[in-house]
PyMOL Python script that loads the backbone (N, CA, C, O; Angstrom):
from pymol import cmd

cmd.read_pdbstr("""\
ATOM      1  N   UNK A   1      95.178 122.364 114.963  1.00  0.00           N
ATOM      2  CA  UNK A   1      96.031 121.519 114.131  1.00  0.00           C
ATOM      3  C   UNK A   1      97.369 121.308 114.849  1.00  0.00           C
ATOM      4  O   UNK A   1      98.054 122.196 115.357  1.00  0.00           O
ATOM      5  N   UNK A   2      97.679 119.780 114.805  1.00  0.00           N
ATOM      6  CA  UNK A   2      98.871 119.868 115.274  1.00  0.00           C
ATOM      7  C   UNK A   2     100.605 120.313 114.327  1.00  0.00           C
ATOM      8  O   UNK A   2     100.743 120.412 113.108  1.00  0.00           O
ATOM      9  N   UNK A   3     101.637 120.489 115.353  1.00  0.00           N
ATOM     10  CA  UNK A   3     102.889 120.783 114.778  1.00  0.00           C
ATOM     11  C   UNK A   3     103.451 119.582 114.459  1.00  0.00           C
ATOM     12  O   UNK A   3     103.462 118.534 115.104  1.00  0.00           O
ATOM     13  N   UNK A   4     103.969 119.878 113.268  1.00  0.00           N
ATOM     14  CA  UNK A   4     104.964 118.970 112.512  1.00  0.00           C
ATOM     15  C   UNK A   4     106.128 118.310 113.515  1.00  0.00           C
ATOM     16  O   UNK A   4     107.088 119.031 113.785  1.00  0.00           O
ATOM     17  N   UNK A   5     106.092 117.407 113.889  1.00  0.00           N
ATOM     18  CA  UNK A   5     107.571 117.221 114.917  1.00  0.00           C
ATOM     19  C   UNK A   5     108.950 117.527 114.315  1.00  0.00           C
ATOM     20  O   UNK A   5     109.149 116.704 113.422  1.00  0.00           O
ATOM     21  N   UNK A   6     109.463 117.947 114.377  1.00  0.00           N
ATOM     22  CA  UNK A   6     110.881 118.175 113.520  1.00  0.00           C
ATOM     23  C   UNK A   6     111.913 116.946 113.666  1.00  0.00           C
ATOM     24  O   UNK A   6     112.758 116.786 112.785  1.00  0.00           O
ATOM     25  N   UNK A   7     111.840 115.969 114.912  1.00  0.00           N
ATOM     26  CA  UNK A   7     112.568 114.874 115.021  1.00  0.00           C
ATOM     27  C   UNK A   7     113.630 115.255 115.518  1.00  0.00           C
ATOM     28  O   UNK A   7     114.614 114.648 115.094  1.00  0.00           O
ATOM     29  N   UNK A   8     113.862 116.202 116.425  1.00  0.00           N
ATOM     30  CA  UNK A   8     115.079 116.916 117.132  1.00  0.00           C
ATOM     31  C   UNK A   8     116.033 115.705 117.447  1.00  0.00           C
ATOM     32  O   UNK A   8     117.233 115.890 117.244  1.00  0.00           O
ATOM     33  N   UNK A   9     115.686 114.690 117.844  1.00  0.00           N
ATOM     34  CA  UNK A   9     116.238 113.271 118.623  1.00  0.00           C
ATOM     35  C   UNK A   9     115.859 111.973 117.915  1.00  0.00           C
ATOM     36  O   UNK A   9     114.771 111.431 118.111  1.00  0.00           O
ATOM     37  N   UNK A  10     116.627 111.573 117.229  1.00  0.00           N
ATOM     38  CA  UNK A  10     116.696 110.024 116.813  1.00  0.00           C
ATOM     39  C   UNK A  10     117.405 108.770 117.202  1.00  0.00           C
ATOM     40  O   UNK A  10     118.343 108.886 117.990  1.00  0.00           O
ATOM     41  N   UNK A  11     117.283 108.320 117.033  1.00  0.00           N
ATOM     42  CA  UNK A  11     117.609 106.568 117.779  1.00  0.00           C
ATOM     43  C   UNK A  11     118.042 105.851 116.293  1.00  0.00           C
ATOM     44  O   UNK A  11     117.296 106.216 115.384  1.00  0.00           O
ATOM     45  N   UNK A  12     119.008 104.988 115.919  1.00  0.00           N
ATOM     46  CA  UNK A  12     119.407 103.735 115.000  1.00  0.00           C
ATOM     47  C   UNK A  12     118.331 102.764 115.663  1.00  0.00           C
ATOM     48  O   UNK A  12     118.322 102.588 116.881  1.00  0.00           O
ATOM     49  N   UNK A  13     117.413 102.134 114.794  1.00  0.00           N
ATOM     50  CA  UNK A  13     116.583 100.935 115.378  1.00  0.00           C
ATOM     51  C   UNK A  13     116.683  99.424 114.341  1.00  0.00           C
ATOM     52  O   UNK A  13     116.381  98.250 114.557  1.00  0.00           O
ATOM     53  N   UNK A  14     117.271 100.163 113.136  1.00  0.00           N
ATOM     54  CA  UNK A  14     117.215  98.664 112.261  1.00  0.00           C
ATOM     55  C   UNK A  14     118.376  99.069 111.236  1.00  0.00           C
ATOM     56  O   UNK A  14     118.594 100.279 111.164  1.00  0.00           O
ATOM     57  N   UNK A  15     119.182  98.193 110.400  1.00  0.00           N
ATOM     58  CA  UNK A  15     119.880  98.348 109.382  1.00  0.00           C
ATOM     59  C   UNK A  15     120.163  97.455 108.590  1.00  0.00           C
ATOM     60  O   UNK A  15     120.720  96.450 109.034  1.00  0.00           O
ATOM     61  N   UNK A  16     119.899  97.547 107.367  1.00  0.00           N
ATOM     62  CA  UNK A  16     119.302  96.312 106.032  1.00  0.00           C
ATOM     63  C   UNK A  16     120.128  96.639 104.721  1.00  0.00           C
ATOM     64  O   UNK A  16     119.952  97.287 103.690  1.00  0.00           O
ATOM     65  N   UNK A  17     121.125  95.854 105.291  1.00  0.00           N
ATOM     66  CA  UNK A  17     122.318  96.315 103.941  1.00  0.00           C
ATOM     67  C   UNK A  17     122.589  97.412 103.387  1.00  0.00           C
ATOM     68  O   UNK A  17     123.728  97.656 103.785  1.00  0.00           O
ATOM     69  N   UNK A  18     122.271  98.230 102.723  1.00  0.00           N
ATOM     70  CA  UNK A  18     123.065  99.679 102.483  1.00  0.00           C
ATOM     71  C   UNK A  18     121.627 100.598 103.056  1.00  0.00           C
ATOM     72  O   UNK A  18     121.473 101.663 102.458  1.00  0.00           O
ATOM     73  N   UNK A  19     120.598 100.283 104.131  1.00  0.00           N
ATOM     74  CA  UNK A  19     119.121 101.128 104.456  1.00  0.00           C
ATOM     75  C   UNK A  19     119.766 101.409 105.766  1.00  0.00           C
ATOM     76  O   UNK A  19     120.762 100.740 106.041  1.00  0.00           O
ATOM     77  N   UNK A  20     119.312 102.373 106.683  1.00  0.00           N
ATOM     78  CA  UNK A  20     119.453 102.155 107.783  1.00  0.00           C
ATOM     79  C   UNK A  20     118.040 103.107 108.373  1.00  0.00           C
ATOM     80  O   UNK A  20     117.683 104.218 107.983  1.00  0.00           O
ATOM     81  N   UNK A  21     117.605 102.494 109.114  1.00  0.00           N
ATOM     82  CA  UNK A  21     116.118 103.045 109.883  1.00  0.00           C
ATOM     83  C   UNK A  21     116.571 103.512 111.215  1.00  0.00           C
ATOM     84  O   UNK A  21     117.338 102.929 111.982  1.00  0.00           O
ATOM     85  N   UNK A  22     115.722 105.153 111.442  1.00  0.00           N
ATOM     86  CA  UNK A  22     115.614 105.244 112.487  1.00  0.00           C
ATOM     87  C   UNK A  22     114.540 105.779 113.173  1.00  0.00           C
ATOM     88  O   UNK A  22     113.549 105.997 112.476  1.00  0.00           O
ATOM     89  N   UNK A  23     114.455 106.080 114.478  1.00  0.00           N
ATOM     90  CA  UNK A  23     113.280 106.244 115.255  1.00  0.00           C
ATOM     91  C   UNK A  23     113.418 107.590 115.855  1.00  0.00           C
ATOM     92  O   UNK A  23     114.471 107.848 116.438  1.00  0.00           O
ATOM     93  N   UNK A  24     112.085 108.854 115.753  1.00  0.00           N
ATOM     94  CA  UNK A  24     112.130 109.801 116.568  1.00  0.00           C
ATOM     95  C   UNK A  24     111.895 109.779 117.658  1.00  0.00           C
ATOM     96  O   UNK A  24     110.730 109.627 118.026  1.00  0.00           O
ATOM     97  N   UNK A  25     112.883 109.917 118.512  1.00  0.00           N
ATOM     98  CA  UNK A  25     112.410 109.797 120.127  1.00  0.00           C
ATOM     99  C   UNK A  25     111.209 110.820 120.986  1.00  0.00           C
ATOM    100  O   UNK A  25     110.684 110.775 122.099  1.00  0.00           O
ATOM    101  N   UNK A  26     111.143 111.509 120.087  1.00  0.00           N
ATOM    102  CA  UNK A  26     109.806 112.630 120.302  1.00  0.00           C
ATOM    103  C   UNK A  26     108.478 111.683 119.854  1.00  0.00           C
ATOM    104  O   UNK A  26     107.556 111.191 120.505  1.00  0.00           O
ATOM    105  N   UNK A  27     108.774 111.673 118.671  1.00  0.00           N
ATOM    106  CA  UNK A  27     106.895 111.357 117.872  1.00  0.00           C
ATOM    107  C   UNK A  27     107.271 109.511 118.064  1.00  0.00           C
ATOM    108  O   UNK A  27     106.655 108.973 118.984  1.00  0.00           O
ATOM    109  N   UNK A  28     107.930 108.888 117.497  1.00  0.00           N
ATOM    110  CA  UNK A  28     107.971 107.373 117.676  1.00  0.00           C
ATOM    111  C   UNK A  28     107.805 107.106 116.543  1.00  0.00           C
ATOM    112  O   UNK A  28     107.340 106.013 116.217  1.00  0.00           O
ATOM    113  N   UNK A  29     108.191 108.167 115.543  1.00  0.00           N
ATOM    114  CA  UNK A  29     108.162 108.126 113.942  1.00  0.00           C
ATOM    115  C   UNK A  29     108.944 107.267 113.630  1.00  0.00           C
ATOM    116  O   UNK A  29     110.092 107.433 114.043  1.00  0.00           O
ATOM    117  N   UNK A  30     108.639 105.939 112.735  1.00  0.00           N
ATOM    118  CA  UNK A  30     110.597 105.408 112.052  1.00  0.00           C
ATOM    119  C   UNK A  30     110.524 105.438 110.416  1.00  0.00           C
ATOM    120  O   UNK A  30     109.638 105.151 109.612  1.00  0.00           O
ATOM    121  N   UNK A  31     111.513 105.793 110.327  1.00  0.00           N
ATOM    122  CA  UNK A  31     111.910 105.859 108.758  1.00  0.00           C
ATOM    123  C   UNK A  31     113.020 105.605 108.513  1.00  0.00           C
ATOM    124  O   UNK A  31     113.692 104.869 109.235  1.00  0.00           O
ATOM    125  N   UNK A  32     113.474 106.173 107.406  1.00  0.00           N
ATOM    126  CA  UNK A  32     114.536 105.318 106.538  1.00  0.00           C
ATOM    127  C   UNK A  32     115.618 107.079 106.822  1.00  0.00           C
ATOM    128  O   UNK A  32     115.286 108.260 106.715  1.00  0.00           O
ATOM    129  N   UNK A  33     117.039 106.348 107.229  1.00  0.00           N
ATOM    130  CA  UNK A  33     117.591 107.836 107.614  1.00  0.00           C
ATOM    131  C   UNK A  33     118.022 108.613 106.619  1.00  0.00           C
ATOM    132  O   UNK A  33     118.433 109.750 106.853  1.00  0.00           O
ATOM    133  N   UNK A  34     117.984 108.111 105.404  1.00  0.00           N
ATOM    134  CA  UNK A  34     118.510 108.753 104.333  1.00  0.00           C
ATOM    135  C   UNK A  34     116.932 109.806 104.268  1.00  0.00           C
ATOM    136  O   UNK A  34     117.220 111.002 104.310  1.00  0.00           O
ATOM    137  N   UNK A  35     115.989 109.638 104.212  1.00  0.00           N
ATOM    138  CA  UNK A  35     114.532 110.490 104.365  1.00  0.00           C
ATOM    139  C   UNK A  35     114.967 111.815 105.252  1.00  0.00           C
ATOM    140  O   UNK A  35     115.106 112.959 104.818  1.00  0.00           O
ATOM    141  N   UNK A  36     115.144 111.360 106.599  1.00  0.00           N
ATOM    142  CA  UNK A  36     115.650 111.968 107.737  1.00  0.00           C
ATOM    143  C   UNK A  36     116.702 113.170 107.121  1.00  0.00           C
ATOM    144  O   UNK A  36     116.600 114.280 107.644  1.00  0.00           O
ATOM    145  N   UNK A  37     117.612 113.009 106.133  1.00  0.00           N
ATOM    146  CA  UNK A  37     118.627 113.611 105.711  1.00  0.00           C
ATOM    147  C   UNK A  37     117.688 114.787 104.366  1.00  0.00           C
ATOM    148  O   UNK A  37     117.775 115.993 104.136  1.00  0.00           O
ATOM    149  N   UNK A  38     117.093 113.987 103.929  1.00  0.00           N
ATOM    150  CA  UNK A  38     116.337 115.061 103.076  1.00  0.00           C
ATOM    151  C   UNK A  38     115.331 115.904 103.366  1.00  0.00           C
ATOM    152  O   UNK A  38     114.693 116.479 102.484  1.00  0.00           O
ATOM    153  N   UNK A  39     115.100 116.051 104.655  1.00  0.00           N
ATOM    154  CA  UNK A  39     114.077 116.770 105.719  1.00  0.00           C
ATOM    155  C   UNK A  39     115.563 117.712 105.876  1.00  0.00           C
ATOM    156  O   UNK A  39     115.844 118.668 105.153  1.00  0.00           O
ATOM    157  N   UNK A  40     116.126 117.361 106.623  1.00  0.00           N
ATOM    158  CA  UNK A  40     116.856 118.842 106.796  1.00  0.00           C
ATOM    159  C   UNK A  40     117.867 119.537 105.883  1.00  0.00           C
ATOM    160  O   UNK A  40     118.457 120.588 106.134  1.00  0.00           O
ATOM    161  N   UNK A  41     117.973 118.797 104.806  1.00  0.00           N
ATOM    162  CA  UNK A  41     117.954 119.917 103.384  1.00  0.00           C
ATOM    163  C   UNK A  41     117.034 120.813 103.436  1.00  0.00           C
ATOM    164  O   UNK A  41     117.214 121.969 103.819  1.00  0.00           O
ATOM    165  N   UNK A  42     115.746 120.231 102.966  1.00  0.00           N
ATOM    166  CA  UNK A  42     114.749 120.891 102.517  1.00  0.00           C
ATOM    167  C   UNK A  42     114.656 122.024 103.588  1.00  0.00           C
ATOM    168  O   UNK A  42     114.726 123.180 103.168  1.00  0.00           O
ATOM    169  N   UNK A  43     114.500 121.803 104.985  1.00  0.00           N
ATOM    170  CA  UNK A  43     114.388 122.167 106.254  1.00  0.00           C
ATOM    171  C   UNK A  43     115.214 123.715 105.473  1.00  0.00           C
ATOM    172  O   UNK A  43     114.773 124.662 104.823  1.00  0.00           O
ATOM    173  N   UNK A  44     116.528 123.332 105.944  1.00  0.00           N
ATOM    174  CA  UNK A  44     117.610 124.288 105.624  1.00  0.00           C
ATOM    175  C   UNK A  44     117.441 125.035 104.411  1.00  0.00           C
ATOM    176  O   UNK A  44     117.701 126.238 104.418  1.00  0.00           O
ATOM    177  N   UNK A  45     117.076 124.522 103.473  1.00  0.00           N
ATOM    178  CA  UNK A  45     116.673 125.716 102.071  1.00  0.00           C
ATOM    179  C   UNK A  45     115.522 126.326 102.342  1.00  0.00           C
ATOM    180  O   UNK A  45     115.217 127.329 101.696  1.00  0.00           O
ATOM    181  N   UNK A  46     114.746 125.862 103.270  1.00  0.00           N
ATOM    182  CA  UNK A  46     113.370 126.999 103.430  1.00  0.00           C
ATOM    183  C   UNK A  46     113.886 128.161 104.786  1.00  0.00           C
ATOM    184  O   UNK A  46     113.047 128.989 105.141  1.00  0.00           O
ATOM    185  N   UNK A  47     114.552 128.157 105.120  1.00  0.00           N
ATOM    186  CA  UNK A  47     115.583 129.137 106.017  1.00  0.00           C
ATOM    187  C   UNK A  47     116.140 129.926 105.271  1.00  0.00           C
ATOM    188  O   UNK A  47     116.018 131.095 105.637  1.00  0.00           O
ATOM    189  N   UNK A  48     116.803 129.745 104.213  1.00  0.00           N
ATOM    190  CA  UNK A  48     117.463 130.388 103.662  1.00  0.00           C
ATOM    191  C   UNK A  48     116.667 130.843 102.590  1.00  0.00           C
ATOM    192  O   UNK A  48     116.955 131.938 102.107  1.00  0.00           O
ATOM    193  N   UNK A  49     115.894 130.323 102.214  1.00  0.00           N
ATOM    194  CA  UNK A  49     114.776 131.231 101.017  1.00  0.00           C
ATOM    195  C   UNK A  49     113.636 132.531 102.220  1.00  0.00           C
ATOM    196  O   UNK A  49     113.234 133.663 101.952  1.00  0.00           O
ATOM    197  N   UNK A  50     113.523 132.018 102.996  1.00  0.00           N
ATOM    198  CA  UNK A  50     112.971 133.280 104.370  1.00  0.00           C
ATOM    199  C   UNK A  50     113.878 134.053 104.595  1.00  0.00           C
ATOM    200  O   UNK A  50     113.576 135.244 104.654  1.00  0.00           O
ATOM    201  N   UNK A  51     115.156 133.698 104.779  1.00  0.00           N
ATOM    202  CA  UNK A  51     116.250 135.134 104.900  1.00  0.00           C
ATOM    203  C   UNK A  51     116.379 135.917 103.825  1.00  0.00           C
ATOM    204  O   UNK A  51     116.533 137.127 103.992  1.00  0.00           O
ATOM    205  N   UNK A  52     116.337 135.355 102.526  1.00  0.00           N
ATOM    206  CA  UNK A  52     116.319 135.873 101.184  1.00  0.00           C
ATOM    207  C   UNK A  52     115.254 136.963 101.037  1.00  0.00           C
ATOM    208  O   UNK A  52     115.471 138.147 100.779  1.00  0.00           O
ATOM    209  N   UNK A  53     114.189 136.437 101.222  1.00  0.00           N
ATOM    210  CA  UNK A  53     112.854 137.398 101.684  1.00  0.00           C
ATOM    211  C   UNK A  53     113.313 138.666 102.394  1.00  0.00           C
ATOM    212  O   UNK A  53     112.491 139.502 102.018  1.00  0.00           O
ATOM    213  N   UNK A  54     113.841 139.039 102.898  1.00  0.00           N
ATOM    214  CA  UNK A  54     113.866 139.577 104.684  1.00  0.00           C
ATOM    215  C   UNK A  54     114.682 141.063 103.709  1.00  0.00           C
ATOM    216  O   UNK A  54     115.070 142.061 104.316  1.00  0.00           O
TER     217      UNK A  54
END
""", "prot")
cmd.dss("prot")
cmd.show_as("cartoon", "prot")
cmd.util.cbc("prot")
cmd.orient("prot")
């Protein structure tokens, strides 16, 4: 099975009035960057619920 890309590296590729899209320079993923922003919330609260663990 493959790994999740995390999107270490993004690119601005489009922007549509208050949207702005971008591109992972790893996978060639594009999405919407506000998405991008709720990945490393989530990202970041599952770090901190594993340290909680510990």
């Amino acid at each position: 099975m493959a790994t999740a890309c995390k999107h270490p590296k993004v690119r601005i590729v489009s922007r549509l009035e208050d949207s702005e899209f971008v591109e992972c320079l790893e996978c060639g993923e594009v999405f919407d960057s506000e998405e991008f922003h709720d990945m490393v919330i989530e990202e970041d609260a599952e770090k901190e619920d594993s340290e909680d663990e510990e």
